[in-house]
N, CA and C atoms as an extended XYZ file, in Angstrom:
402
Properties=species:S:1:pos:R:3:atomname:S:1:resname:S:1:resid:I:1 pbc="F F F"
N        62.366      -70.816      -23.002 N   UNK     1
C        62.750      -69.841      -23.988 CA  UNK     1
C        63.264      -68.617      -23.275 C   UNK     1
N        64.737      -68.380      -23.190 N   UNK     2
C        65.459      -67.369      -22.840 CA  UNK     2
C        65.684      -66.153      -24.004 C   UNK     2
N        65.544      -64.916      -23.554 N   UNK     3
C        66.203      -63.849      -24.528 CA  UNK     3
C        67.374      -63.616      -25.061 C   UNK     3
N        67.970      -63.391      -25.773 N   UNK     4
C        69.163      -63.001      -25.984 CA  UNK     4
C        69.906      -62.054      -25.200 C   UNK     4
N        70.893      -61.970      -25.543 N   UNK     5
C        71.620      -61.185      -24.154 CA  UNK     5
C        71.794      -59.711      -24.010 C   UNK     5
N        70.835      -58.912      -25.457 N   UNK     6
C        70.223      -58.094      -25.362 CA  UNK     6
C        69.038      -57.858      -25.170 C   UNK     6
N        68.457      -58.976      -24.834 N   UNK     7
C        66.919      -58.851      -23.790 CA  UNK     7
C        66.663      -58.655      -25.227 C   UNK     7
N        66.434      -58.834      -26.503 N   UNK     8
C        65.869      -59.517      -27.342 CA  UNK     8
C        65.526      -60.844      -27.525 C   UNK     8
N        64.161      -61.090      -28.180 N   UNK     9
C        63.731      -62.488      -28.642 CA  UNK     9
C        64.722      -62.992      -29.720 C   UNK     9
N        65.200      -64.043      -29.368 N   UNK    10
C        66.029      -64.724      -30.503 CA  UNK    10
C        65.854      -64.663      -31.844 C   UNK    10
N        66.155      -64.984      -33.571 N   UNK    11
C        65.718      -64.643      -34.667 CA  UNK    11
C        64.569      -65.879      -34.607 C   UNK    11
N        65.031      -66.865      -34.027 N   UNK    12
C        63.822      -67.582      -34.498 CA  UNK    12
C        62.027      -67.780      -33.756 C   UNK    12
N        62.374      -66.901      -32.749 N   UNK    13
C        61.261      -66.394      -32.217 CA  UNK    13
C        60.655      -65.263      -32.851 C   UNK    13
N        61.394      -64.554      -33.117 N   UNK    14
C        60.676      -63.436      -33.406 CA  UNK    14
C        60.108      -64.018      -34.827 C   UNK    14
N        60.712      -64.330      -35.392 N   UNK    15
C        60.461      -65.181      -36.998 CA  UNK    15
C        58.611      -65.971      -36.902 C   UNK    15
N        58.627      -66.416      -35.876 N   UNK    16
C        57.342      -67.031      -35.289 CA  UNK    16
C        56.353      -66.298      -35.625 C   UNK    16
N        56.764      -65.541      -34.800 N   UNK    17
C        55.430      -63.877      -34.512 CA  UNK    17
C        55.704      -62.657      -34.994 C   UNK    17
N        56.040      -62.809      -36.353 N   UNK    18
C        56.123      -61.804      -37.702 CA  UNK    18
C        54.871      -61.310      -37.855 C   UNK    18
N        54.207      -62.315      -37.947 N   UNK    19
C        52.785      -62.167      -38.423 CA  UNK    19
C        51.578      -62.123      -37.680 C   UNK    19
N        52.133      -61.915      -35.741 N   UNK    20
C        50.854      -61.870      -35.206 CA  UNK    20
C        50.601      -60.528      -34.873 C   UNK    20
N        49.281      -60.223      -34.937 N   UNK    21
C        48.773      -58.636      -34.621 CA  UNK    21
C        47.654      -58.824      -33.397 C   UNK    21
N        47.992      -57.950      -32.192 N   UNK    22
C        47.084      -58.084      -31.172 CA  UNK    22
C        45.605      -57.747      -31.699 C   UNK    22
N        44.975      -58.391      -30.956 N   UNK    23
C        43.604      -57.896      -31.552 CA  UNK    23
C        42.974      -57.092      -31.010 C   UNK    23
N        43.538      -55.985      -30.563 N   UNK    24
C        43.078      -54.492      -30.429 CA  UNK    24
C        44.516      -53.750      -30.314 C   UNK    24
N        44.234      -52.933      -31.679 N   UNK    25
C        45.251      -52.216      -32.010 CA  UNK    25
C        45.740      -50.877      -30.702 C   UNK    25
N        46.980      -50.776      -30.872 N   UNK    26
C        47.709      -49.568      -30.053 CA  UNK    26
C        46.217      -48.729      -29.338 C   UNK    26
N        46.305      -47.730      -31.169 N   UNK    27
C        45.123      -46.954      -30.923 CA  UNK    27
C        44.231      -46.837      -30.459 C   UNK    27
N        43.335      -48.320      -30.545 N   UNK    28
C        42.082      -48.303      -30.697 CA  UNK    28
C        42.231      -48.550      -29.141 C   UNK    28
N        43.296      -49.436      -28.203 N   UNK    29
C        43.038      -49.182      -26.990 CA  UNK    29
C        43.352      -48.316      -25.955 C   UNK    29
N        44.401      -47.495      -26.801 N   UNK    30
C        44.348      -45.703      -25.952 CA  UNK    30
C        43.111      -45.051      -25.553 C   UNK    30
N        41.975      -45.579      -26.883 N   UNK    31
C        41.143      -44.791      -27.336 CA  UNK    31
C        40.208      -45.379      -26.209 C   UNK    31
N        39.769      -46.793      -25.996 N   UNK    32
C        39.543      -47.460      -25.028 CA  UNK    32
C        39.733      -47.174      -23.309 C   UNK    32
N        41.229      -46.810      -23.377 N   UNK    33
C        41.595      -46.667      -22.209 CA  UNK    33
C        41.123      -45.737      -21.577 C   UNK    33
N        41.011      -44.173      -22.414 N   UNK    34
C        40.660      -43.245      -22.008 CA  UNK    34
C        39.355      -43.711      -21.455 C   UNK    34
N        38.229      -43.776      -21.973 N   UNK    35
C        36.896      -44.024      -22.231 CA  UNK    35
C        36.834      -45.117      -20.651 C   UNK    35
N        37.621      -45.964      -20.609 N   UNK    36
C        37.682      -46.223      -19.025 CA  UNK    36
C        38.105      -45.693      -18.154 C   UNK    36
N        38.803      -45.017      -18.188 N   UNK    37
C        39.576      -43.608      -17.295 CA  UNK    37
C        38.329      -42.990      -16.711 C   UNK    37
N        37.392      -42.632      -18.062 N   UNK    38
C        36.385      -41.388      -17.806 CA  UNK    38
C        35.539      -42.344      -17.036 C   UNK    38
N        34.742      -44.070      -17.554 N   UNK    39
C        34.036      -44.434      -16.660 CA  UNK    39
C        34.165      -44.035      -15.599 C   UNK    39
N        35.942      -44.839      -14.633 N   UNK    40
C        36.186      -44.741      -13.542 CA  UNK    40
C        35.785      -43.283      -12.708 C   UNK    40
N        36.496      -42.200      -13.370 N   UNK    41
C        36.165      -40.972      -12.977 CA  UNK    41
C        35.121      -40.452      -12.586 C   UNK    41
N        33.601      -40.991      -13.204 N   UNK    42
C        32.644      -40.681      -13.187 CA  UNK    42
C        31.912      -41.924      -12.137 C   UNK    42
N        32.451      -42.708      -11.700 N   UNK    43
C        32.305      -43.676      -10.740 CA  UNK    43
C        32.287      -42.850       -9.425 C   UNK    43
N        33.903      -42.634       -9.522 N   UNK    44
C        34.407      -41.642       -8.162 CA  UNK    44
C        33.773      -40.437       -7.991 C   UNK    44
N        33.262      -39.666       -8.576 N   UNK    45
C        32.590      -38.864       -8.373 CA  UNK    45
C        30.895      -38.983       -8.218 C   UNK    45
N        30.661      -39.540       -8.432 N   UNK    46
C        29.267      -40.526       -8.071 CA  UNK    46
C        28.941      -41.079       -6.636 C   UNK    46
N        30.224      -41.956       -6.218 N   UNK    47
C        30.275      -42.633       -4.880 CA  UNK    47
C        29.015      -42.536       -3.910 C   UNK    47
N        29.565      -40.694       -3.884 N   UNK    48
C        28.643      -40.249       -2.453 CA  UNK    48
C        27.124      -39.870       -2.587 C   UNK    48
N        26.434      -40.160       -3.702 N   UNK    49
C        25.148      -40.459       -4.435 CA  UNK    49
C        24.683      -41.532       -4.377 C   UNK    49
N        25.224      -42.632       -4.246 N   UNK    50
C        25.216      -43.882       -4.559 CA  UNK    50
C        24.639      -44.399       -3.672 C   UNK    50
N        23.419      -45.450       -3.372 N   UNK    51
C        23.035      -46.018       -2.214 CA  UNK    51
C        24.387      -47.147       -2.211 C   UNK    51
N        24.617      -47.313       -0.688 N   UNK    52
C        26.435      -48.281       -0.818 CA  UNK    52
C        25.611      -49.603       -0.823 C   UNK    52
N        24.791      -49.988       -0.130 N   UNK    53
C        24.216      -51.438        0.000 CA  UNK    53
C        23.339      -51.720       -1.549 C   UNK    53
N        23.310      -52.978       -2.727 N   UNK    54
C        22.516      -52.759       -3.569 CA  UNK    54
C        21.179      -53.885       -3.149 C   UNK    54
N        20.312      -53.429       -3.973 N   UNK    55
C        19.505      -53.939       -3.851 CA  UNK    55
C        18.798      -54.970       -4.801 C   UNK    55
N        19.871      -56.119       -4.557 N   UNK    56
C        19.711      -57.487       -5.367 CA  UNK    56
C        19.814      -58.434       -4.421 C   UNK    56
N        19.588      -60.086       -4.647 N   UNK    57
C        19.421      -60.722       -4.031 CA  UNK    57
C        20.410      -61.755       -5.057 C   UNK    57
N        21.190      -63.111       -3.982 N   UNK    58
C        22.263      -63.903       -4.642 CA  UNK    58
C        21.582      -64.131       -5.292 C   UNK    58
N        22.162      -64.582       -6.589 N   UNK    59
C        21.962      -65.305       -8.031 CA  UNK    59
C        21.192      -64.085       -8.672 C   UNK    59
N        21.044      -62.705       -8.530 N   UNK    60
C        20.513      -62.163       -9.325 CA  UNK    60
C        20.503      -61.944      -10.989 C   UNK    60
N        22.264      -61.785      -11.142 N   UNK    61
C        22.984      -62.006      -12.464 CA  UNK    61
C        22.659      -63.087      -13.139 C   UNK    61
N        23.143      -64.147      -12.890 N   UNK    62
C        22.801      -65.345      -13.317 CA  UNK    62
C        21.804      -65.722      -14.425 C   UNK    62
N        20.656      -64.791      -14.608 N   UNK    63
C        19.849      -64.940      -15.122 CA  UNK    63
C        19.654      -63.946      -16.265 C   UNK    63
N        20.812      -63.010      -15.826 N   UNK    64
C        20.956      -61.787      -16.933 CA  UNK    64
C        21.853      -62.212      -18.041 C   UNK    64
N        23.274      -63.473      -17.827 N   UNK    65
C        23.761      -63.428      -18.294 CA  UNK    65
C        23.384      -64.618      -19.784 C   UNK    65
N        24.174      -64.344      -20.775 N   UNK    66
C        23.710      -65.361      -21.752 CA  UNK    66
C        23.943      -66.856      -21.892 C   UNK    66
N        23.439      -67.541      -21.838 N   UNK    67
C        23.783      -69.654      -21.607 CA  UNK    67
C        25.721      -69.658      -21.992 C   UNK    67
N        25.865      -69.279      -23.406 N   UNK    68
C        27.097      -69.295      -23.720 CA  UNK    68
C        28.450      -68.068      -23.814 C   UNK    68
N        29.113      -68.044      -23.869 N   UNK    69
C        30.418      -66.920      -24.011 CA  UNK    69
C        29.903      -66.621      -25.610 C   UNK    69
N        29.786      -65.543      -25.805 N   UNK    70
C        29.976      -65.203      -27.432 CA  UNK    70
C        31.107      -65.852      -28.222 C   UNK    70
N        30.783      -66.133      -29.194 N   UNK    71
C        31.894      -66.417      -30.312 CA  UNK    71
C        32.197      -65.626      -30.786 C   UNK    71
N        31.951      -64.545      -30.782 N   UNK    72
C        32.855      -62.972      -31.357 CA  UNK    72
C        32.742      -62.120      -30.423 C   UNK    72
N        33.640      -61.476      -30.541 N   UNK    73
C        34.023      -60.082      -29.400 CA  UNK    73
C        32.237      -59.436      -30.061 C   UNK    73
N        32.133      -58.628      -28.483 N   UNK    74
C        30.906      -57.593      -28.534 CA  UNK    74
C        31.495      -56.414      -28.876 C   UNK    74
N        30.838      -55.442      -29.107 N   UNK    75
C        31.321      -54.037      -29.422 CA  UNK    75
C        31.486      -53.490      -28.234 C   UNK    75
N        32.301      -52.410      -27.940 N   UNK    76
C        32.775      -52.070      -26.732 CA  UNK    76
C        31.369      -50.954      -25.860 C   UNK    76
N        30.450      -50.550      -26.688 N   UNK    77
C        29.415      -49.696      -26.225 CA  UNK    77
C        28.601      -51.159      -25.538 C   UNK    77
N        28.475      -51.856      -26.501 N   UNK    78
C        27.643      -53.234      -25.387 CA  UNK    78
C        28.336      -54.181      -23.929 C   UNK    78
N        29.524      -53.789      -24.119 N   UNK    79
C        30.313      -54.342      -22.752 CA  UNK    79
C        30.349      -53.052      -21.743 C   UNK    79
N        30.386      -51.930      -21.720 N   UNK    80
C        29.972      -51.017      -21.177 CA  UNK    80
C        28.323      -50.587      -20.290 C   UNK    80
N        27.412      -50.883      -21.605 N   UNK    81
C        25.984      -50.945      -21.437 CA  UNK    81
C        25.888      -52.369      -20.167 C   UNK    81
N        26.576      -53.658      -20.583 N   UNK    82
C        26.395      -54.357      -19.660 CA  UNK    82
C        27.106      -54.133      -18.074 C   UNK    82
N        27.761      -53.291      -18.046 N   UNK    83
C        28.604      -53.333      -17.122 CA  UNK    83
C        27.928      -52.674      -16.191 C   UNK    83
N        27.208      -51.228      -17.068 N   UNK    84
C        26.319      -50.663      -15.822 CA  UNK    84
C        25.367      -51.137      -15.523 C   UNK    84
N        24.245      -52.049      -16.514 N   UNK    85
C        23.066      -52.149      -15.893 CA  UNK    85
C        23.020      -53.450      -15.355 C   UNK    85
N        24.370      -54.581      -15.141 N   UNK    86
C        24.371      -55.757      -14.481 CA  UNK    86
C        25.228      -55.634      -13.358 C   UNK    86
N        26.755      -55.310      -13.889 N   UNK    87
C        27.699      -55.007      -12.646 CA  UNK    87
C        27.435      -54.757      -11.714 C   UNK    87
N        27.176      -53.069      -12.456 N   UNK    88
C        27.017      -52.393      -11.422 CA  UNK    88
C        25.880      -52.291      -10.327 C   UNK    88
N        24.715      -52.800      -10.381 N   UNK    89
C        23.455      -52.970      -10.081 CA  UNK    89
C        23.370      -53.813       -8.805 C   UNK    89
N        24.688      -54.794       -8.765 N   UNK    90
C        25.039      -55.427       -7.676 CA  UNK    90
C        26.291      -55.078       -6.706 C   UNK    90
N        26.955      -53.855       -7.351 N   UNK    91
C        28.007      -53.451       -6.164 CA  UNK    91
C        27.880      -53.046       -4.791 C   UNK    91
N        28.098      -53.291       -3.951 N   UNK    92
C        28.348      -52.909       -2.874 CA  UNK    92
C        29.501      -51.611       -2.522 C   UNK    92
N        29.118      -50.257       -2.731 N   UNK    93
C        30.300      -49.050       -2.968 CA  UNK    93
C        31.233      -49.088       -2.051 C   UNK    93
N        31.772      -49.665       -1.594 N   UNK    94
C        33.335      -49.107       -0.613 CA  UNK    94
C        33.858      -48.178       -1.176 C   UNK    94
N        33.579      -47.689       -2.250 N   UNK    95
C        34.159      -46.249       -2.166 CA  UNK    95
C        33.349      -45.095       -1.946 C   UNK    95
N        32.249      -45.013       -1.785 N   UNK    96
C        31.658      -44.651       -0.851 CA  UNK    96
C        31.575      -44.020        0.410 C   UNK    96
N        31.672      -42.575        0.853 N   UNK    97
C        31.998      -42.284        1.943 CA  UNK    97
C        31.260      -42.573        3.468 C   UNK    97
N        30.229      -43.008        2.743 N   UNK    98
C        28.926      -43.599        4.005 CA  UNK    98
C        29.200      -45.014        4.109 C   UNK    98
N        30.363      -45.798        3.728 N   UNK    99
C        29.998      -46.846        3.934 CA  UNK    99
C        31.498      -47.422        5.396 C   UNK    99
N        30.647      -47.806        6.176 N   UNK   100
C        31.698      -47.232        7.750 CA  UNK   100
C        31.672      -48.823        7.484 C   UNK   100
N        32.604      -50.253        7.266 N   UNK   101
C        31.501      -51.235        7.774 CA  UNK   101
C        33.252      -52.360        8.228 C   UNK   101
N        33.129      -53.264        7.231 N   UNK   102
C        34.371      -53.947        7.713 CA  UNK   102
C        36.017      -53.692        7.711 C   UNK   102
N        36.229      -53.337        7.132 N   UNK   103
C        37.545      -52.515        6.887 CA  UNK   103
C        37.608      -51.496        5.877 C   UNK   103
N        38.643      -50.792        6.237 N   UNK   104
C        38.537      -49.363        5.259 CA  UNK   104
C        38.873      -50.267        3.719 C   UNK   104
N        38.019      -49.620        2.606 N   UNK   105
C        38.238      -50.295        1.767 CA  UNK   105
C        38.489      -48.907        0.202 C   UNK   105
N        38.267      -47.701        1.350 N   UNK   106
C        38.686      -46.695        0.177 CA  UNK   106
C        39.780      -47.036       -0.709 C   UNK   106
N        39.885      -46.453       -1.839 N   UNK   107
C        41.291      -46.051       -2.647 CA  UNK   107
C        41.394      -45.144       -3.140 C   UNK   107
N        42.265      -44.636       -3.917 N   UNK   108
C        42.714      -43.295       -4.126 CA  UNK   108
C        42.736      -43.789       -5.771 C   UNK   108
N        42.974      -41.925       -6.297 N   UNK   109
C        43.240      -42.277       -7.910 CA  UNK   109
C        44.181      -42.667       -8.072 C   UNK   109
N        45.647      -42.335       -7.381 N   UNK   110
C        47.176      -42.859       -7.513 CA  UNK   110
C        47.286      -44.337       -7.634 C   UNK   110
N        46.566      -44.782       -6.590 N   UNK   111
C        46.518      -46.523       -6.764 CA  UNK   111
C        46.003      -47.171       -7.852 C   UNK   111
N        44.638      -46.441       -8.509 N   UNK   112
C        43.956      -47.497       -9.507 CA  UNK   112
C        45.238      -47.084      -10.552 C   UNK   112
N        45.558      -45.958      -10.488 N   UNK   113
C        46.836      -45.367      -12.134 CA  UNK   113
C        47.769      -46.601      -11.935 C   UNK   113
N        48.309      -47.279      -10.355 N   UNK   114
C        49.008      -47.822      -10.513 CA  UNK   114
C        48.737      -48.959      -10.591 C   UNK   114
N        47.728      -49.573      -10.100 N   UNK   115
C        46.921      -50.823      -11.004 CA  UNK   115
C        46.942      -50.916      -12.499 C   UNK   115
N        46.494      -50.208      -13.131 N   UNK   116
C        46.435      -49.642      -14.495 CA  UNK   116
C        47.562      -50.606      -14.740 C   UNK   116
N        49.014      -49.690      -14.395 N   UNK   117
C        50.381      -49.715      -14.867 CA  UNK   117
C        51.125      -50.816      -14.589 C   UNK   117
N        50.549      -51.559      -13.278 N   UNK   118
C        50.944      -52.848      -13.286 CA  UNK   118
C        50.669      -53.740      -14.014 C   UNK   118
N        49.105      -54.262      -14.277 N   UNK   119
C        48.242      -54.885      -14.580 CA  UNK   119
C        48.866      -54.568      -15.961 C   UNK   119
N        49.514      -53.628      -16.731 N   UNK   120
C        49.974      -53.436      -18.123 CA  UNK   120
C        51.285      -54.678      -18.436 C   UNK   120
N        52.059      -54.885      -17.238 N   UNK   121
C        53.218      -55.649      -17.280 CA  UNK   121
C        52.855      -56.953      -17.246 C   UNK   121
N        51.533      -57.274      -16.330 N   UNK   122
C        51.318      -58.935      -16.221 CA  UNK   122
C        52.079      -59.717      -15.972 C   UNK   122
N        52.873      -59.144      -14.438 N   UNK   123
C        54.087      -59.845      -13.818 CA  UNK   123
C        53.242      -61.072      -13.000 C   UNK   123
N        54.045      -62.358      -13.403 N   UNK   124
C        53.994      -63.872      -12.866 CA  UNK   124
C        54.970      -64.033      -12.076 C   UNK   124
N        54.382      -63.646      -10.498 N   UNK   125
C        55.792      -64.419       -9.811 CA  UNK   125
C        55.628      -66.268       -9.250 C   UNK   125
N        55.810      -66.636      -10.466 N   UNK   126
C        56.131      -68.029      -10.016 CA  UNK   126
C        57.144      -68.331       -9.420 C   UNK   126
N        58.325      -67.570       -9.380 N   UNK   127
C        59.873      -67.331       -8.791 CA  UNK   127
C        60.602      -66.185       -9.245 C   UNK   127
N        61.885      -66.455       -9.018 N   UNK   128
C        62.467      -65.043       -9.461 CA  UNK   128
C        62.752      -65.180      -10.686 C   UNK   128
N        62.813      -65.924      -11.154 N   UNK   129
C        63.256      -66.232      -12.773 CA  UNK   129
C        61.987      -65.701      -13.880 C   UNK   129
N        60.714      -65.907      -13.033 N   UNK   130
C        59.755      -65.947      -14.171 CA  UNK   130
C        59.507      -64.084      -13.992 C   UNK   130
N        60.261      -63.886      -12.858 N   UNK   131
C        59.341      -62.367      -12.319 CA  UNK   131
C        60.210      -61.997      -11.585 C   UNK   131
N        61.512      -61.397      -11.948 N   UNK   132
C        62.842      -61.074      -11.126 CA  UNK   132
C        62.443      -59.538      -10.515 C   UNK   132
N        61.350      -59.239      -10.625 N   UNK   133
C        61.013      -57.622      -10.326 CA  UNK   133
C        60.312      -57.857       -9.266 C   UNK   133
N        59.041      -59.148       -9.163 N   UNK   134
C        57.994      -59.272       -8.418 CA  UNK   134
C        58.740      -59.502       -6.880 C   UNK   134
C-alpha cells in the first residue's frame, strides 16, 4: 500500500479508517506526556540520592507481577504506582553520578527529548523504502 502522490492515503484507505479512534485521545496523552516529562525530571534530579546498585536479587519481579496481562487497560495512576515500587526497585542508576563502572552510560535531557521525538515517528528501517529517512 503506496500513498498517493500527495503523500496522501488513497480514498479507499482512508474510507477504511473513517471510523478508527486511537485509544488515547490527543489530549489525554499531552496530558500523559507531561506527567512523564515530570516523572523523568524528578528521576534526574534524584540520581545523586539514589543508592546506584539495588538491592534485589534475579527473579525478584517475577513474583510481583500478575499470572496474566490484564484484559483492560489499568488506569494510568496504577501503571505509575507500579513502575515505582517494581521498576524501579530493581534499577541499577547509570545516571547516577557515583556510578564509575562499565561504560559511561550518562545522558542528557536533549537526548531523552530526542528519544521522545523519535520514538513519536516509529521509523522501521527494514530498507529504504519502508524508512527512506532511517
Amino acid at each position: 500500500m503506496g500513498s498517493g502522490e500527495d503523500g496522501v492515503a488513497p480514498d479507499g484507505i482512508a474510507d477504511a479508517l473513517a471510523d478508527y479512534e486511537h485509544p488515547v485521545s490527543i489530549e489525554k496523552f499531552r496530558k500523559l506526556g507531561y506527567d512523564v516529562v515530570d516523572m523523568i525530571c524528578d528521576y534526574m534530579s534524584s540520581a545523586k540520592q539514589r543508592h546506584v546498585m539495588p538491592d534485589v536479587q534475579p527473579g525478584f519481579l517475577r513474583p510481583q507481577l500478575p499470572q496474566q496481562a490484564p484484559q483492560l487497560p489499568e488506569p494510568w495512576q496504577a501503571i505509575k504506582q507500579d513502575f515505582h515500587d517494581k521498576i524501579m526497585r530493581g534499577v541499577l542508576h547509570w545516571q547516577s553520578p557515583h556510578f564509575f563502572a562499565w561504560f559511561a552510560g550518562n545522558t542528557s535531557a536533549p537526548s531523552i527529548l530526542a528519544e521522545m521525538l523519535i520514538a513519536s515517528l516509529n521509523m522501521i528501517g527494514f530498507s529504504w523504502q519502508s524508512s527512506p529517512i532511517s
